[in-house]
Each structure stands twice: as structure tokens, then as C-alpha cells.
N, C-alpha and C positions, 0 to 999 in steps of 0.2 A: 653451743660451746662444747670443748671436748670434754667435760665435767659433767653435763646433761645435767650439771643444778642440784648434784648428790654430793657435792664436796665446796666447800664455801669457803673461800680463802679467810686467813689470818690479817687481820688489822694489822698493818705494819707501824709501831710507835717506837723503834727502835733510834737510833743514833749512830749515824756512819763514822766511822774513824780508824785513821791506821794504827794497825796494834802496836803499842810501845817497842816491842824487840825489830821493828823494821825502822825506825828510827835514832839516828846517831850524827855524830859531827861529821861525816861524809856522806848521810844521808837526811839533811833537815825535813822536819816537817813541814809538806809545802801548802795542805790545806787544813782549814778547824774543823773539828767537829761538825755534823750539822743532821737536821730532823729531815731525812728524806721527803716527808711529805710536805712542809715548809716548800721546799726547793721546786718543788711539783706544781705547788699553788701559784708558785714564782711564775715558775715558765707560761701556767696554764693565763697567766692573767697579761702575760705577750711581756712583761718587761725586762727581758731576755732576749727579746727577738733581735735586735741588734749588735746583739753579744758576740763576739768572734766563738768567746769560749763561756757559756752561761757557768759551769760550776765553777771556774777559777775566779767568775766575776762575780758571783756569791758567797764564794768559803775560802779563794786561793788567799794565802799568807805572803804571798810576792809581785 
């Protein structure tokens, strides 16, 4: 790895979401919140694989 094992990534427990000032009544909010790695276990366990679009069909609001 290009790391060589001397830099150890961060746990990702964060929460995706578009920041309140990009959203207005010309621009709705079209997906929720959601736990990145959630969405991860999601795909990784294939129940997505039929999905045209996996995050819209996890978090889309439309």
C-alpha cells in the first residue's frame, strides 16, 4: 500500500448530508441524512445489486 503501514486511516462515523445553505424552495432536499458505512454494509451484502441507483434507493427523498 502507498502508506507502507506508517499512517492508519481514521474511522469514518461521520454522517453525510447536504449543508443547510445549498438547500431552498428551488432547490429541495432530494436525499436524508445517512451513516456512510451503513450504506457500505448495504451494498457489500449485494442488496443493492439490482438497484438502477443504490443511494437514491437508500436515502433518496423522491
Amino acid at each position: 500500500a502507498w502508506r507502507n503501514d506508517r499512517v492508519c486511516s481514521t474511522k469514518q462515523r461521520g454522517i453525510l448530508q447536504v449543508p443547510e445553505e445549498l438547500v431552498d424552495d428551488n432547490h429541495p432536499l432530494m436525499y436524508k441524512p445517512f451513516h456512510h458505512l451503513d450504506f457500505v454494509h448495504l451494498q457489500q451484502s449485494g442488496a443493492t445489486k439490482k438497484c438502477e441507483n443504490a443511494i437514491k434507493a437508500y436515502c433518496g427523498l423522491f
